[in-house]
Residue frames as qw, qx, qy, qz and C-alpha x, y, z in Angstrom:
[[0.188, 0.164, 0.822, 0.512, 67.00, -221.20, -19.75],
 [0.272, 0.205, 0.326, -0.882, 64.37, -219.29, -21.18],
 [0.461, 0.246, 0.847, -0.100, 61.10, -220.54, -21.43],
 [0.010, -0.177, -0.749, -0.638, 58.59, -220.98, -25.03],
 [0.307, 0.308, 0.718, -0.544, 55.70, -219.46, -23.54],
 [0.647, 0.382, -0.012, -0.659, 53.52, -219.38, -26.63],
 [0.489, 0.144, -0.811, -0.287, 54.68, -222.84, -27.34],
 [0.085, -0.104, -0.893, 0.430, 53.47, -223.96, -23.93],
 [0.468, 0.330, 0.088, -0.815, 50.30, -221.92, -24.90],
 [0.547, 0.391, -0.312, -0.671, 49.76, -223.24, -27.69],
 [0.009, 0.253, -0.964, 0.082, 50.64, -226.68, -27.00],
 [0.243, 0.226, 0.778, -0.533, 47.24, -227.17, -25.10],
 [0.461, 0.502, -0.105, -0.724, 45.26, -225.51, -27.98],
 [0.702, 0.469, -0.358, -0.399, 46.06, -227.59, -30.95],
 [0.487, 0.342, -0.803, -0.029, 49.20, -230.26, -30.45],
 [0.356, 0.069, -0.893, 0.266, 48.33, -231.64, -27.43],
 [0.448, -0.290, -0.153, -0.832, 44.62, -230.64, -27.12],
 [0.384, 0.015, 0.751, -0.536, 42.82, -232.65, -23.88],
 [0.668, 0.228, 0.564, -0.428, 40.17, -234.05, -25.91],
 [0.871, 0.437, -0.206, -0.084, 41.18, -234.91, -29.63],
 [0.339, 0.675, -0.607, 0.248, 44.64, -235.15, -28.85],
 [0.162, -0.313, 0.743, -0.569, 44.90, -236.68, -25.40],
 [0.596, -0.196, -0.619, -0.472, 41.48, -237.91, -25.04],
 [0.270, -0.062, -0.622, 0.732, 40.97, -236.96, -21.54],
 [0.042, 0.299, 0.566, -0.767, 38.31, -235.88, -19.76],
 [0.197, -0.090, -0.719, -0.660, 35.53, -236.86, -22.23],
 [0.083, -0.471, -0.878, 0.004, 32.65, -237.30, -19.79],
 [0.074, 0.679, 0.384, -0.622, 31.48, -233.65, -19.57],
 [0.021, 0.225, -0.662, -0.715, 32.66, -232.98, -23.04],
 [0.133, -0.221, -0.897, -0.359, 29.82, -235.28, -24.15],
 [0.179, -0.449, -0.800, 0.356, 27.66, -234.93, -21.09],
 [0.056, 0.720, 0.348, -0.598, 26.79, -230.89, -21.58],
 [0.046, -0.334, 0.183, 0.924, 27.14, -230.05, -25.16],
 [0.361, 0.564, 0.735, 0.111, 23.71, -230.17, -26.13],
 [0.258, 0.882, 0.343, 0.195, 23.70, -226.48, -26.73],
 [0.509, 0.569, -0.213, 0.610, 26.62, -223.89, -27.17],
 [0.313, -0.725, 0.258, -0.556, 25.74, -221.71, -23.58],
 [0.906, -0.396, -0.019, -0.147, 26.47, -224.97, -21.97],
 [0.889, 0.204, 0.012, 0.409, 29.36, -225.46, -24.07],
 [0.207, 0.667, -0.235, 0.676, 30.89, -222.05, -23.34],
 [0.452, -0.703, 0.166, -0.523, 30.12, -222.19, -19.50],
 [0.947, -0.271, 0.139, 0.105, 31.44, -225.27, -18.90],
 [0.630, 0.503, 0.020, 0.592, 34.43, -224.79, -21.27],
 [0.139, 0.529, -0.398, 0.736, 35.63, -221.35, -18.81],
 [0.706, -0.602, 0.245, -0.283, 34.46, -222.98, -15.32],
 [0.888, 0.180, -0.045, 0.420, 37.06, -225.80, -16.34],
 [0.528, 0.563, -0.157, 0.616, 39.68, -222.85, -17.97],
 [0.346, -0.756, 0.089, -0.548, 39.06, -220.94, -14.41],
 [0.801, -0.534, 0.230, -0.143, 39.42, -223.62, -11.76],
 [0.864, 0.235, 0.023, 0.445, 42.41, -225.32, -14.24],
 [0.482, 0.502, -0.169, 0.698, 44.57, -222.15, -13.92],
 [0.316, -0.725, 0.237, -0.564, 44.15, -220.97, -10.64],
 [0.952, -0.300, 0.055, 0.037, 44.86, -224.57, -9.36],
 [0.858, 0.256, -0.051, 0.442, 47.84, -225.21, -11.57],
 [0.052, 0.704, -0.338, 0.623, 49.16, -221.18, -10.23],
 [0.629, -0.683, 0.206, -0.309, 48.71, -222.39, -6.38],
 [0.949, -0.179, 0.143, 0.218, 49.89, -225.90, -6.62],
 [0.647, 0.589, -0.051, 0.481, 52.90, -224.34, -8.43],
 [0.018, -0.781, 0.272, -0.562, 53.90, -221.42, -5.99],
 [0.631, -0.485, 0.473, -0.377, 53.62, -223.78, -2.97],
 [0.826, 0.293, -0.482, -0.006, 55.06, -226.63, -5.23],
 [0.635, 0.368, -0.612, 0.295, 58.13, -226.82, -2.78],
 [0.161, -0.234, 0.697, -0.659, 56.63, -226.79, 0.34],
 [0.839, 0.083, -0.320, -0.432, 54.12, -229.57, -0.81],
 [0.490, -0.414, 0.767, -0.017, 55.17, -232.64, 1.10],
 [0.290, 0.318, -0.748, -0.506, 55.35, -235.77, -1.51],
 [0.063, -0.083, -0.986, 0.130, 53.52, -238.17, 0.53],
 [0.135, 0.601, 0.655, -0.439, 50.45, -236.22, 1.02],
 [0.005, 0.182, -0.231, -0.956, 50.72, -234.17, -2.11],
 [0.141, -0.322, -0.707, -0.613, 47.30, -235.50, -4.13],
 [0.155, -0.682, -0.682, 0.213, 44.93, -234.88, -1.27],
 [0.269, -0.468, -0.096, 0.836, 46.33, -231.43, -1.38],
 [0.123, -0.101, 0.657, 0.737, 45.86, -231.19, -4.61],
 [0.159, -0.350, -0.792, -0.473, 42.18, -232.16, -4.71],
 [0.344, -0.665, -0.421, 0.512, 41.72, -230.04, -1.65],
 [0.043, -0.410, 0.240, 0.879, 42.92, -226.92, -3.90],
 [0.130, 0.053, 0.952, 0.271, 40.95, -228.25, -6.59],
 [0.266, -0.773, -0.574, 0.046, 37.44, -228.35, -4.72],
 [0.110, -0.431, -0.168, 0.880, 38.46, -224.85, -3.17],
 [0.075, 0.291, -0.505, -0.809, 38.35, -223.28, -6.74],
 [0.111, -0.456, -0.810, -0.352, 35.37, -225.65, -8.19],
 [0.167, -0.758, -0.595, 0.209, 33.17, -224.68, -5.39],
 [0.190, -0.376, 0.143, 0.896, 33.82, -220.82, -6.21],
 [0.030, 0.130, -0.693, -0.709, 32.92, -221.40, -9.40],
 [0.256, -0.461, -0.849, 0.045, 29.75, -223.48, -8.33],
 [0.224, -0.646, -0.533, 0.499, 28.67, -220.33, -6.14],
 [0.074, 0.336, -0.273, -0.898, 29.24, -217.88, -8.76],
 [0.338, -0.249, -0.688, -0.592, 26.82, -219.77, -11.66],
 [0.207, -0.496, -0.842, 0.040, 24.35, -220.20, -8.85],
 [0.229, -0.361, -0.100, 0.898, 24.44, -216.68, -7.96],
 [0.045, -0.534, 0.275, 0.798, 24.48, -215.14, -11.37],
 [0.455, 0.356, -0.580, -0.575, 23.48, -217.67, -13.84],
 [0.622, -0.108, 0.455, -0.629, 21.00, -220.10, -12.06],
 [0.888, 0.382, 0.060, -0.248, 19.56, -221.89, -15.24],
 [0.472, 0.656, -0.588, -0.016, 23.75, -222.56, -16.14],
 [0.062, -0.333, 0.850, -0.403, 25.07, -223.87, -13.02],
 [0.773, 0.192, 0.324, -0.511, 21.14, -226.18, -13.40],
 [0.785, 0.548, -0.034, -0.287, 21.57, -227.05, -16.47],
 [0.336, 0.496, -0.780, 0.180, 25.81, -228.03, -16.11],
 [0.892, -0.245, -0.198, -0.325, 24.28, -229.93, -13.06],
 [0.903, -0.387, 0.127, 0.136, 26.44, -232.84, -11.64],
 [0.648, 0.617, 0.111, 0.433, 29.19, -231.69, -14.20],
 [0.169, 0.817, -0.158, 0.528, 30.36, -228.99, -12.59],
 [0.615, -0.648, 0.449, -0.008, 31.43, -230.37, -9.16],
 [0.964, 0.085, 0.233, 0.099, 32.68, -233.11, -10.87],
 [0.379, 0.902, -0.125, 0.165, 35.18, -230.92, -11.97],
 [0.462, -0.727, 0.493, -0.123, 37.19, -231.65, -8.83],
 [0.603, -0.189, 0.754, 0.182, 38.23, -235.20, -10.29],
 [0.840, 0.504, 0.199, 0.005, 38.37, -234.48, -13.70],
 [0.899, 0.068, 0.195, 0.385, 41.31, -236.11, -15.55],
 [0.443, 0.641, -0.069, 0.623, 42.82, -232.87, -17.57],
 [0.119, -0.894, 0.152, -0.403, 43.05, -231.00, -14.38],
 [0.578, -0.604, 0.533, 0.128, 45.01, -233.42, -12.02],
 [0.783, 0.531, 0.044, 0.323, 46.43, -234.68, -15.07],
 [0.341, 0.847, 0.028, 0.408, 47.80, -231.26, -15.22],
 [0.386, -0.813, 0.362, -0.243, 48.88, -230.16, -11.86],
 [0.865, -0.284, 0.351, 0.220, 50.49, -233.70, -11.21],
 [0.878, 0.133, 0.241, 0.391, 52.53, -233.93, -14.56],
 [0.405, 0.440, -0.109, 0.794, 53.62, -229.89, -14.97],
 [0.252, -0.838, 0.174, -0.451, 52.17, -227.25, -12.09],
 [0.530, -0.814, 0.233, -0.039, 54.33, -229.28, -9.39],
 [0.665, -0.074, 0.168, 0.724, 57.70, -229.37, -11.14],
 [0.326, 0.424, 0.138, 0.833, 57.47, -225.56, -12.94],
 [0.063, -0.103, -0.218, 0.968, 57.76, -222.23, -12.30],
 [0.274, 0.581, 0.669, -0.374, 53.85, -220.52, -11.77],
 [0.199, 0.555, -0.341, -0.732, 54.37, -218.30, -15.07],
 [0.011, 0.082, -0.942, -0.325, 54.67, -221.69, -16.95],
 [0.033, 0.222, 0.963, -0.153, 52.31, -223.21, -15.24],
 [0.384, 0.586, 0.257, -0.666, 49.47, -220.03, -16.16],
 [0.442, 0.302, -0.706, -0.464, 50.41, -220.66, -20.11],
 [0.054, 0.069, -0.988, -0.126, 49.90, -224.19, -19.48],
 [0.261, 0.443, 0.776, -0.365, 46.23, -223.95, -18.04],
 [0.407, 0.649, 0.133, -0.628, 45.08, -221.15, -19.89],
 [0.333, 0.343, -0.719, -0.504, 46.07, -223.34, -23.13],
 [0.048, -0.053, -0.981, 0.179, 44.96, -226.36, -21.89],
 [0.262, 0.486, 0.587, -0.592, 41.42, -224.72, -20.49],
 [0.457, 0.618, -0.169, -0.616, 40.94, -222.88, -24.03],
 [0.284, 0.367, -0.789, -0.402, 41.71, -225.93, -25.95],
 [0.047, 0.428, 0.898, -0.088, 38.81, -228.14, -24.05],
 [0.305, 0.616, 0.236, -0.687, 36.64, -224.80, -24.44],
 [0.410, 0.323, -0.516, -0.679, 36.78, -224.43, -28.50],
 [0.048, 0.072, -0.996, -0.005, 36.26, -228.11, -28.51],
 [0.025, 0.285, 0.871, -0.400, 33.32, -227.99, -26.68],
 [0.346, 0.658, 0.082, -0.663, 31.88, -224.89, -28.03],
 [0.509, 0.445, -0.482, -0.557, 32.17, -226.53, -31.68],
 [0.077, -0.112, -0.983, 0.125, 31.05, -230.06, -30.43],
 [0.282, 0.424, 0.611, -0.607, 27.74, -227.50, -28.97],
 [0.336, 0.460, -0.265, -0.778, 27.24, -225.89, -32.19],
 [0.374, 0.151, -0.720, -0.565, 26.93, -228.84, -34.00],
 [0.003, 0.427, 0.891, -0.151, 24.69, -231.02, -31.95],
 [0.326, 0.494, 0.410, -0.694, 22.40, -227.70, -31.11],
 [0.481, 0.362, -0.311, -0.735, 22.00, -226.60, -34.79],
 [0.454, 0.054, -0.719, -0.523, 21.39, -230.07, -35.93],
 [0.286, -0.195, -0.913, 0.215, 19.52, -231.65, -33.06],
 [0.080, 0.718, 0.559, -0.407, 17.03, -228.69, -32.35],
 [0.279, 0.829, 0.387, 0.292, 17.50, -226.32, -35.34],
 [0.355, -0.895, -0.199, 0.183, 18.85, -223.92, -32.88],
 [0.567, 0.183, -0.208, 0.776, 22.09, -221.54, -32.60],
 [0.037, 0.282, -0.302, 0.910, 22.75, -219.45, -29.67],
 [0.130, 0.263, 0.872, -0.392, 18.99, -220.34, -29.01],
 [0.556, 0.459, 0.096, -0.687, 17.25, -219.06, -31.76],
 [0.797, 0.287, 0.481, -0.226, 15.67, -220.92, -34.21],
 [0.135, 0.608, -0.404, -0.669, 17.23, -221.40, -37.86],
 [0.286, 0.080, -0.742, -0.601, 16.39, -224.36, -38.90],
 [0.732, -0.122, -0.276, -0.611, 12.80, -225.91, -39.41],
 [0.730, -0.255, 0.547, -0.321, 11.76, -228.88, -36.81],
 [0.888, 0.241, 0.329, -0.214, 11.09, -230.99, -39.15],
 [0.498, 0.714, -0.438, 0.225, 14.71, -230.29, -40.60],
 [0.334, -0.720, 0.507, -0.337, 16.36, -231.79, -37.20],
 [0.834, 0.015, -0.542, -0.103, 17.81, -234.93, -36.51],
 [0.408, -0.790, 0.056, -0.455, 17.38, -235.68, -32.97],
 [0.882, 0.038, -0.245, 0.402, 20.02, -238.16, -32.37],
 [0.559, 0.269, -0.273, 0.736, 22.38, -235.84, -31.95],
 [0.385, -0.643, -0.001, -0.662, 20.48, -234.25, -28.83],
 [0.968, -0.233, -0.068, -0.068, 20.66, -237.60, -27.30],
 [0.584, -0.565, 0.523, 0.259, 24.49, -239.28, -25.93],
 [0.773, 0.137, 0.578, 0.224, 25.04, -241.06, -29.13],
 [0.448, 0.854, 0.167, 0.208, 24.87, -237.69, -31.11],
 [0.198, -0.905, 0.376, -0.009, 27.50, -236.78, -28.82],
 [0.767, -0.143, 0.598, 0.183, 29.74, -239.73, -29.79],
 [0.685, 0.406, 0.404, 0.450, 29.16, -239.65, -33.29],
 [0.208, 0.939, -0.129, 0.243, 30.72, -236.01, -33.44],
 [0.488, -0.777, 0.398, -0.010, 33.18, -236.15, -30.96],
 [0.814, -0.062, 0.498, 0.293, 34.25, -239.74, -32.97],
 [0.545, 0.748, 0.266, 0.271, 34.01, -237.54, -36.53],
 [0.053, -0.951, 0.301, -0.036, 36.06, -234.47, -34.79],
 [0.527, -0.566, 0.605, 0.185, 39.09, -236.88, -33.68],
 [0.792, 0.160, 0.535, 0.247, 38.96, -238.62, -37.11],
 [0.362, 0.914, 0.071, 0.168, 39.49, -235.04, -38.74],
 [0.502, -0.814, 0.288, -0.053, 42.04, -234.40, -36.29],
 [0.745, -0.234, 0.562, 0.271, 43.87, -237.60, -36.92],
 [0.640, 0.587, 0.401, 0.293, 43.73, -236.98, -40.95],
 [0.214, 0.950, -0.089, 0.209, 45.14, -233.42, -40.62],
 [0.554, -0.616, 0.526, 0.192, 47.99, -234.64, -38.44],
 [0.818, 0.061, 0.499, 0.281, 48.57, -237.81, -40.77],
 [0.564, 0.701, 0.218, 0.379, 48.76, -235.08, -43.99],
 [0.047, -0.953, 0.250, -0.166, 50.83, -232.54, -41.97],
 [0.730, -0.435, 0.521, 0.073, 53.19, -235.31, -40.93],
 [0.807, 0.357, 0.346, 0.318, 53.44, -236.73, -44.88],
 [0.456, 0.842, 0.013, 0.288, 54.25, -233.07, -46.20],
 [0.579, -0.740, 0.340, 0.033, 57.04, -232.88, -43.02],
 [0.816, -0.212, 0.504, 0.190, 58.71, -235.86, -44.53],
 [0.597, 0.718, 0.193, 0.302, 58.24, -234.91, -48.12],
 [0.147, -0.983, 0.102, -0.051, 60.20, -231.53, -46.94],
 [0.321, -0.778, 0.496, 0.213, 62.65, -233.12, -45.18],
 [0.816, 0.370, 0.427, 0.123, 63.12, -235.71, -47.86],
 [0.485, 0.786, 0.078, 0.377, 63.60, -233.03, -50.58],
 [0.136, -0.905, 0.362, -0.178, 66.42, -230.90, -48.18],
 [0.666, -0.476, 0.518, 0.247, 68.24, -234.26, -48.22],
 [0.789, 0.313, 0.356, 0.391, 68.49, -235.16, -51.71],
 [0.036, 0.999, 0.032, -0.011, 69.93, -231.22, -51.86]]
């Protein structure tokens, strides 16, 4: 049977997005996007350690014993975080600072053994690369348009330069609670564009019955 691999792409992206959709792994989501470089660096240390897990646990799916499979799992996991963890300290000091506790924490967050448990160890490792790299890029945008809008309204800022005036800022949304009240506004858009793309579905198929 041949697989849908741009539906299994896309899947992760839009229908069945880890954080409006799912509503999974929401404490770094919140926890680093105070400013977009946070939101982009977290957002591919995630897409990185999510698709290089979900390709291992996958090739070595069937020699994975069942009884001992999650340690394995969180043993691959941590392999791949800590990589990641030595690269931003390396290269990008003030990121891998500034992502902080966030970025180990990566090893037990929810979309990635989510992921490996409920599709890299039943499918083939082709699948199972569509599936992360949709999955990883669909908590990345997220995040990177969760960063945008706290930075620009909570310090003026974009990218880190200045655009708007201090005294134009409203610092809530620098703070956890600014991260809530977007994150709560994004899933209530989310839900409204489903609820109207669902009505005109019906309308559709409605009108192709009375045909």
């Amino acid at each position: 049977m041949k697989k849908n691999y741009s539906g299994i792409f896309t899947n992760g992206i839009v229908k069945e997005n880890p954080l409006l959709v799912l509503s999974i792994g929401l404490c770094s989501s919140l926890a680093v996007t105070t400013n977009i470089f946070n939101g982009i660096g977290m957002g591919f240390s995630m897409t990185f350690v999510l698709i290089m897990s979900e390709l291992m646990i996958s090739a070595f799916r069937k020699h994975i014993p069942e009884s001992i499979r999650l340690p394995i799992f969180i043993i691959i996991i941590a392999a791949f975080t800590t990589i990641v963890q030595l690269l931003l300290a390396a290269y990008l000091p003030s990121l891998s600072e500034a992502l902080g506790v966030f970025l180990p924490l990566i090893v037990v967050n929810c979309i990635i053994m989510g992921r490996v448990e409920s599709y890299a160890s039943k499918e083939a490792p082709l699948s199972s690369v569509f599936d992360a790299l949709g999955m990883g890029l669909g908590y990345t945008w997220v995040l990177v348009l969760i960063s945008l809008i706290r930075e620009f309204l909570g310090s003026g800022t974009f990218f880190g330069v200045h655009i708007l005036p201090e005294k134009y800022t409203i610092g809530i949304f620098s703070k956890a609670p600014g991260g809530f009240l977007v994150f709560g506004l994004l899933i209530a858009v989310t839900m409204g564009l489903d609820k109207v793309a669902k009505e005109k579905a019906e309308k559709a198929k409605g009108c192709c019955g009375r045909q």
